[in-house]
C-alpha positions in Angstrom: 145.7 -27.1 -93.4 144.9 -27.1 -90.0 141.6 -28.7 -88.6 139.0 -27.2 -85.7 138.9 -29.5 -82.6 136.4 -28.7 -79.6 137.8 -27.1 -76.5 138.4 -29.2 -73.8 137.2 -28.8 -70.1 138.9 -27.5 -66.8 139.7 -28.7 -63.7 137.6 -27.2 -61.2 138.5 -26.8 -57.5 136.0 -29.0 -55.2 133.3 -26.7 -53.5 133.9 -26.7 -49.6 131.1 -26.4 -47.3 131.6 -23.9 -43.9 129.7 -24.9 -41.2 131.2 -23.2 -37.9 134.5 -22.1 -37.0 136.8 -23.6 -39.2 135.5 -27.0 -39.8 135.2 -27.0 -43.7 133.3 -30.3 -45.9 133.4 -31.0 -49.6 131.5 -32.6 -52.2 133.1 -35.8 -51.8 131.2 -35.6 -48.0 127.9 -35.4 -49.7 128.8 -37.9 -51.7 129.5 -40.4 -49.2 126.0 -39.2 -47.2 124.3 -40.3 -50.7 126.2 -43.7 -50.7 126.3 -44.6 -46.9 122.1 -45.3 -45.9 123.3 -44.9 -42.1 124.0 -41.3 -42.6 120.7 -40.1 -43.9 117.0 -40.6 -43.1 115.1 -43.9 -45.0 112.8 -41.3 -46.7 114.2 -37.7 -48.1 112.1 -35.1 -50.1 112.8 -33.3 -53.6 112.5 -29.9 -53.5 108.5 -29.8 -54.8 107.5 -31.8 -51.5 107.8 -35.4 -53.4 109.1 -38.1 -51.0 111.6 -40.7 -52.0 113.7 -43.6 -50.5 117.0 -44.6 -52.3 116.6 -48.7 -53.1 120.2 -48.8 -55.3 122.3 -45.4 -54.7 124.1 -46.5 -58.2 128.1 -47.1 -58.8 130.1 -44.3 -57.5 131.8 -43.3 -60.7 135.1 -42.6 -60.0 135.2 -40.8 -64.3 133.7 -38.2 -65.8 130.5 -38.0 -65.9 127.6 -37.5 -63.0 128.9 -38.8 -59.3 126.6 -42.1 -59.3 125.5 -44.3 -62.4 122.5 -46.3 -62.5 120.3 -45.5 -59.3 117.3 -46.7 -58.3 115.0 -43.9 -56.2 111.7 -45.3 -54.9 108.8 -42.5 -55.3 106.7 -43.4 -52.6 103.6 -41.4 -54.0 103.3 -43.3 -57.0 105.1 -46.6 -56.2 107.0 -45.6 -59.1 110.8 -46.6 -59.2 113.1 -44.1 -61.8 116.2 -45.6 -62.7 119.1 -43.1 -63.6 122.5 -41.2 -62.9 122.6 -38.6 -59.6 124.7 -35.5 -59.6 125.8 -33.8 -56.1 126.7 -30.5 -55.3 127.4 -28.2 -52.8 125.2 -25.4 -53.9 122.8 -25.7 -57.5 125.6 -23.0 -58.8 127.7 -25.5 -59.4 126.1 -27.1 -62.0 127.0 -24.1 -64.5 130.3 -23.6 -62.2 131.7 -27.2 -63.8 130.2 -27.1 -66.9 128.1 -29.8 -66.8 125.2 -27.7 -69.1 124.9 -29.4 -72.9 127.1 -32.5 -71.6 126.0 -36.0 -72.8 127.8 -37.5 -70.2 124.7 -36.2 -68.1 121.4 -37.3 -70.6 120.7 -40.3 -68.3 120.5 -37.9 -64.8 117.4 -38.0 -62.8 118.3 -36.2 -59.7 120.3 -33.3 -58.9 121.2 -33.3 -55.3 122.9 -29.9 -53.3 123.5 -29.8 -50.0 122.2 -25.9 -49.9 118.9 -24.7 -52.2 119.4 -21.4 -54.2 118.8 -20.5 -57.6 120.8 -22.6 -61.1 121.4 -20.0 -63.9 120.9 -22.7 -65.9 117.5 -24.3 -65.0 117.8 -28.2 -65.6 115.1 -30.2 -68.1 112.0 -30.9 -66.0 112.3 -35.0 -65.6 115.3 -33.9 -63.2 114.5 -34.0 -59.6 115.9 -31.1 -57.2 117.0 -32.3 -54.0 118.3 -30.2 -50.9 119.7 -32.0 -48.1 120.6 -29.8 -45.7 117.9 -29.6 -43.2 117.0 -33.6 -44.0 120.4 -34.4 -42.8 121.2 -32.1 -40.0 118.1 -32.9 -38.5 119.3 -36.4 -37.4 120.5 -35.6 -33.9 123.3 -38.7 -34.5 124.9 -37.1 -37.7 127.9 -35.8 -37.9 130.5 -34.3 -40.5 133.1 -35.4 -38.4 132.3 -39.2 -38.2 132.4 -39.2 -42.0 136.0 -41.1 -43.0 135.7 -39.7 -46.4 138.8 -41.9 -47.0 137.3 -45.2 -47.0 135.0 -44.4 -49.2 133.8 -46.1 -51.7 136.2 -48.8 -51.6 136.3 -49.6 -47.5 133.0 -49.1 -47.3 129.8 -50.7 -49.0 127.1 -51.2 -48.5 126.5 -54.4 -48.9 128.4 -57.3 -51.5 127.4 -56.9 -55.0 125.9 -60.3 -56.0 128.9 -61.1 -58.7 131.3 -61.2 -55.6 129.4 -63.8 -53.5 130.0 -66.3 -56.7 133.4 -65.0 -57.3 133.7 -65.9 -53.9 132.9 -69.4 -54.7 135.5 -69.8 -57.7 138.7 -71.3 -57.4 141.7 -69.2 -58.0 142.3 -70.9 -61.6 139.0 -70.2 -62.4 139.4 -66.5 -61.3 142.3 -66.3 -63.5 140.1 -67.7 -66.2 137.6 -64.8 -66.0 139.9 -62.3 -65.9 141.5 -63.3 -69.0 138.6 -64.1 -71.0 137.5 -60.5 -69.7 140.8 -58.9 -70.9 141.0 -60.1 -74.2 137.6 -59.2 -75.0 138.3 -56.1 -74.3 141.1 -55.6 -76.5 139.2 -57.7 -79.0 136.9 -54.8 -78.8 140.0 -52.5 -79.0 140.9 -53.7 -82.3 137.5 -53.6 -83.6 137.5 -49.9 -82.9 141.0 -49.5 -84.1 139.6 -50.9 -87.2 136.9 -48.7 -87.5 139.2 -45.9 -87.0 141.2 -46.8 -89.5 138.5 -46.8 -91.9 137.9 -43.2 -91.1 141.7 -42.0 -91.0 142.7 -44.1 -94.1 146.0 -43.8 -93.2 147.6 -46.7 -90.8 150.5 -44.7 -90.0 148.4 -41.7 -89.1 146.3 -43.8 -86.8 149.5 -45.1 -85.5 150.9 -41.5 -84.6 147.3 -40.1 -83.2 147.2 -43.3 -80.9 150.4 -43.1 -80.3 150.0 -39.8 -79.0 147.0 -40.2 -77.4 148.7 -42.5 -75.2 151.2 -40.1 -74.2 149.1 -37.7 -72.9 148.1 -40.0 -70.1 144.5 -39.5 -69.0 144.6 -36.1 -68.6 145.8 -35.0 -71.9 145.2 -37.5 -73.9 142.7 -35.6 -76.6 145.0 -33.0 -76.4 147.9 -34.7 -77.5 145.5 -36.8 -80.1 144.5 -33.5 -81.5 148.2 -32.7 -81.8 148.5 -35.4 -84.2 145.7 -34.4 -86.2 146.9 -30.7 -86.6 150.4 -31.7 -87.3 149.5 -35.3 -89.5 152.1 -37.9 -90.0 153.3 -36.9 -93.5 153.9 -33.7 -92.5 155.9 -34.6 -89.9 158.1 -36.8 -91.4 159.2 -34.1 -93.7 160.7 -32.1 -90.7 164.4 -33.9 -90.3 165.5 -32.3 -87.3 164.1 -33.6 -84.0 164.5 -29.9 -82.3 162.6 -28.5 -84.9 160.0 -31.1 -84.4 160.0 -30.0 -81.0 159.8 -26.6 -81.7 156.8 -27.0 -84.1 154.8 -29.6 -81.8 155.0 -27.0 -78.9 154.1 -24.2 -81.4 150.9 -26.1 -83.2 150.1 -27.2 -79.4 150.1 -23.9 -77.9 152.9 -24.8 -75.4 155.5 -22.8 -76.5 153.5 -19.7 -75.2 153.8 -21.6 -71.5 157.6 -21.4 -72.0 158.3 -17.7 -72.5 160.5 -17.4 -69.5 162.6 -20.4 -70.7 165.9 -20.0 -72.2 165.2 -22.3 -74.9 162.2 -20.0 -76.0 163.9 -18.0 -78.6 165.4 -20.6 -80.3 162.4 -22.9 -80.6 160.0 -19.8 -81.5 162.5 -19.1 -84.4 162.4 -22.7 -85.4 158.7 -22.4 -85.0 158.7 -19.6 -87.3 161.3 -20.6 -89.8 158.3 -23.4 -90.4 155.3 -21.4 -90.8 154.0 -22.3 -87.5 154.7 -19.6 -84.9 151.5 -18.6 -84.5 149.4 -22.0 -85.6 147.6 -22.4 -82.1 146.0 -19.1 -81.8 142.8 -19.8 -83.9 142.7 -23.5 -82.5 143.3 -23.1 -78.8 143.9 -26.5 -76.9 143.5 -26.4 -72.8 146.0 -28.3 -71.1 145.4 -30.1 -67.7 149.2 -29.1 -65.6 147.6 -29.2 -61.9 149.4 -32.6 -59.8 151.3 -33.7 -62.6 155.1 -34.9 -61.8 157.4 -33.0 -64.2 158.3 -35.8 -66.2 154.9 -36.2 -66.9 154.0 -32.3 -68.0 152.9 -31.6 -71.8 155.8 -30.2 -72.7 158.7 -32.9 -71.7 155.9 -35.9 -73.1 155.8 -33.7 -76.1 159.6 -33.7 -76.3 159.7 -38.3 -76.3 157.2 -37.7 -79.6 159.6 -35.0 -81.1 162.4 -37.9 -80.8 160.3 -41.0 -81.6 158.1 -39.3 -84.8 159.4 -38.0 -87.8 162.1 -37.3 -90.3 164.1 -40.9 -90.7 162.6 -42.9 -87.9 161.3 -45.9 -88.2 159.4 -46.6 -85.5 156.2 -47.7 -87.0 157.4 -50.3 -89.6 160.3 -51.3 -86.4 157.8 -51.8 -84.0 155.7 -54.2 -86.7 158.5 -55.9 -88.6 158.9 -57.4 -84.8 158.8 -61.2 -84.3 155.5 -62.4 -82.6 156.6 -66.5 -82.6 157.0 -66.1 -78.9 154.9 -63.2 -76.4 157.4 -63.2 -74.1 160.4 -62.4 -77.0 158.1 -59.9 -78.6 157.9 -58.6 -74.8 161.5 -58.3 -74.4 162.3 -57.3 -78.5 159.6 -54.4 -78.0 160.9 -52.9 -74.7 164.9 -53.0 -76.4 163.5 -51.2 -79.2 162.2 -48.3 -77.1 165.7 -48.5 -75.1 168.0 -48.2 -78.7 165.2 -45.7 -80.1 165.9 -43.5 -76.5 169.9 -44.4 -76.0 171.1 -41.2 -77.1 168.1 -38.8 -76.7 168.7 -35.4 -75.4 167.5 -31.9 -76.2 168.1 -28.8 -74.2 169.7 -30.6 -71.5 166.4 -32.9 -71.4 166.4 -36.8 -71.4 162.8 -38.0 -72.8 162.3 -41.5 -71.0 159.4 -43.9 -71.5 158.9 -46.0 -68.2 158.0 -49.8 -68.3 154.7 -49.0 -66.9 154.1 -46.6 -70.0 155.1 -49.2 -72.9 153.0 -51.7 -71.2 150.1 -48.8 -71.8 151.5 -48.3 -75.2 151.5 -52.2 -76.0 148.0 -53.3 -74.7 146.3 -49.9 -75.9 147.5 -49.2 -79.2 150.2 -51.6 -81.0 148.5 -55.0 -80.0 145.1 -53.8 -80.8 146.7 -52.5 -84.0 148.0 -55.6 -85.0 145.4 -57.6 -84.2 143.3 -55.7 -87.4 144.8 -58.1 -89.5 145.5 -61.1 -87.3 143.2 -61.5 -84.5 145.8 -64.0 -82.7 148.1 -61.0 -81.8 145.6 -60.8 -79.0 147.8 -63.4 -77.3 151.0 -61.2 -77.2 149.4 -59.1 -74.4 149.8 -62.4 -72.0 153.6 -61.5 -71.7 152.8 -57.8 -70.4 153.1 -57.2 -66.4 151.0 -54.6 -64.8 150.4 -51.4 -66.0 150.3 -48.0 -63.5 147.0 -49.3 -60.7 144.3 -46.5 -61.6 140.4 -45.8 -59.6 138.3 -48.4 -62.2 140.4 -50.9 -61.5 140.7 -50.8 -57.7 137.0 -50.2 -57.7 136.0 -52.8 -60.0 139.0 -55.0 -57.9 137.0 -54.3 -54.3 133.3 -54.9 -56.1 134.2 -58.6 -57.6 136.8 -60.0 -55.3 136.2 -58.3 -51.9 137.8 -55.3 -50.1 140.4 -57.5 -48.2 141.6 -59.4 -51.7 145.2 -59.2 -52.4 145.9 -56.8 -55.5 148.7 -59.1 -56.5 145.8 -61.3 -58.0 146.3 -58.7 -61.1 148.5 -56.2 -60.3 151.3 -58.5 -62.3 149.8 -58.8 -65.4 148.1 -55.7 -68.0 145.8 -58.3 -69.3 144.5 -59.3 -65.5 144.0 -55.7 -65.4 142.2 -55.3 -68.9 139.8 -57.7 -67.1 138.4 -55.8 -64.8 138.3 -52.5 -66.2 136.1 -54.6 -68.8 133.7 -55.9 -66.3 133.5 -52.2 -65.4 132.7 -51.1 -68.3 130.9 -53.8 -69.7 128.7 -54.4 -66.8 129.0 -52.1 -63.6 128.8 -49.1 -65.5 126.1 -49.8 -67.8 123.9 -52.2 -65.3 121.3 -49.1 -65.8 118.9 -51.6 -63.7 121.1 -52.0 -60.7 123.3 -55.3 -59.1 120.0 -57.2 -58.5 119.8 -57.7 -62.4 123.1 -58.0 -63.7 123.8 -59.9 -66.3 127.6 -60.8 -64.9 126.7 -62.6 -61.7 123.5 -64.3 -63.1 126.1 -65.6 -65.3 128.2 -66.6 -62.8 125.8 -68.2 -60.7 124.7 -70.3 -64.0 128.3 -71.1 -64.6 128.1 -69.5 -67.8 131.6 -67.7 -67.8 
């Protein structure tokens, strides 16, 4: 029986901005206007007349979710300061034009900023502030859209040095090392916990195993999409299909991909396979939305959804292989756990296709969901993820990399090693993003300067 999952967003091309001739801006230069104080006035105005002076401009959040976390806006009226999440646009359209209407991600917004006024469709709740910048920007005779490096923002350019990185400055590098590892394996400490609590739900460790699992395939863009895979086609199920082409052919079918591959020569076969099964048409009443745009083509839907047609299912063992490893020695389980994906991949081939699974990706696959899956039942499997180099660099850790250590550090500090890494996208998470109150109160460099951590 198949289950209902939630649709799942789009990507949505970035507004552009035409001024004169052809000179064309985006978002991303309104964004930078919010961030940089040099290229707007001290004082703005929301749309009702209130004036306003940006104290904290928030973390540019480089997710989901509204552009800056955490502001503090001065209300110069009142006195009052709001703390809260900003959203910018080009025009108030946009709001409804990226969905943003009935989000969560967007409860804690106070402001929503456009570079051109104009009527929402979708009127926002009244403790939201409207803000137009257009005529309080281009008013300053000095600005200009051309003098905006959109590129070194927000990483070259800051402000001014979050408190935690003036301490940081003041560690040595052992003791650097020391906060980055304490950092990482709290955060897969808190991995497991939520592994464990997962479990609880699923009641099934093998089933966990296989939606993780998948999850993790899917990358960032598709990683729901391939979790909801595993839910609509469960691990019992799957192991009753013996046949790793007809996996593939029901995965793409219960997926919705199959449809993407009518032009393919391999389409026939796998939609009678599909059908054979009972699952030609599974996807129509459960539509999934796949994210395609920029990917490389090893990394599209359909050839990642190939490497879990070979590695799930029928007689494979990956699950109790990968657990029955020896954990004496991190840097053997390393090695043993990377040989197992090689022998499980030796011979694998369908239509012509080789599914491959990159060192980057395992490390992913270690520190995300086998580690934190092992450490349900013994915590000190928490150690194993000391033997794991770097995964694939992404924005939180670069960002949260520039904030702590400085925008000239060396990235070989942690590109080496996942749990480095883990380290800082904890601090991120832990503490940029949820330092609701700004840098001056944050509870990571009071700590710091109290030698606490």
């Amino acid at each position: 029986m198949f289950l209902w999952f939630p649709k799942f967003g789009q990507c949505v091309a970035e507004p552009q901005i035409v001024l004169a001739g052809n000179s064309r801006w985006t978002e991303r230069h309104i964004q930078c206007i919010w961030y940089d104080s040099s290229l707007r006035p001290e004082r703005l105005r929301t749309d009702t007349g209130e004036e306003f002076s940006i104290i904290n401009p928030g973390v540019w959040n480089l997710e989901e979710g509204p552009d800056f976390l955490g502001a503090e806006i001065l209300f110069h009226k009142t006195g009052k300061i709001t703390r809260g999440d900003i959203e910018l646009h080009v025009r108030p359209s946009d709001w409804v034009a990226h969905r943003h209407s009935g989000d969560e991600n967007y409860s804690n917004l106070i402001m929503h900023v456009c570079w051109f006024g104009g009527y929402n469709s979708a009127p926002l709740p009244p403790h939201i502030y409207n803000v137009t910048l257009k005529e309080q920007i281009l008013i300053q005779q000095s600005f200009s859209f051309e003098k905006i490096a959109v590129a070194a923002y927000p990483h070259a350019v800051l402000n001014e040095a979050p408190p935690c990185s003036e301490h940081v400055a003041a560690l040595s590098k052992e003791q650097l090392y020391k906060l980055l590892l304490t950092s990482g394996e709290s955060r897969l400490r808190r991995k497991s916990a939520d592994m464990a609590a997962r479990y609880s739900e699923v009641g099934d460790i093998r089933q966990l195993f296989q939606e993780e699992f998948f999850a993790s395939l899917g990358y960032k863009n598709n990683k729901e999409q391939f979790r909801s895979v595993a839910r609509l086609l469960p691990n019992h199920e799957l192991c009753s299909i013996h046949n790793p082409k007809e996996r593939y052919a029901i995965l793409l079918a219960v997926s919705g991909l199959l449809k993407n591959m009518d032009k393919s020569p391999m389409y026939r076969e796998l939609w009678d396979l599909a059908w054979q099964h009972g699952y030609a048409d599974a996807i129509d009443a459960f539509p999934l939305e796949w994210k395609t745009n920029s990917l490389r083509p090893q990394n599209k839907p359909e050839n990642r959804m190939l490497l879990a047609a070979w590695l799930f299912g029928g007689k494979n063992r990956l699950f109790d292989d990968i657990f029955a490893l020896p954990r004496k020695s991190s840097k053997g389980w390393w090695r043993a756990l990377k040989n197992l994906f090689k022998e499980a991949l030796r011979d694998a081939e369908l239509y012509g296709i080789r599914p491959t699974l990159g060192t980057a990706r395992i490390v992913s696959i270690a520190i995300n969901v086998i580690i934190p899956m092992l450490a349900i039942q013994d915590p000190d499997c928490i150690q194993l993820a000391e033997a794991l180099p770097g995964e694939a660099d992404n924005s939180i850790i670069r960002e949260t990399a520039f904030r702590l250590i400085g925008r000239d550090h060396n990235p070989a500090i942690y590109s080496g090693a996942a749990l480095y890494q883990q380290g800082l996208i904890e601090i991120w998470y832990r503490f940029c993003l949820t330092a609701r109150v700004g840098c001056s109160n944050c509870v990571l460099a009071k700590s710091l300067k109290e030698c606490k951590i």
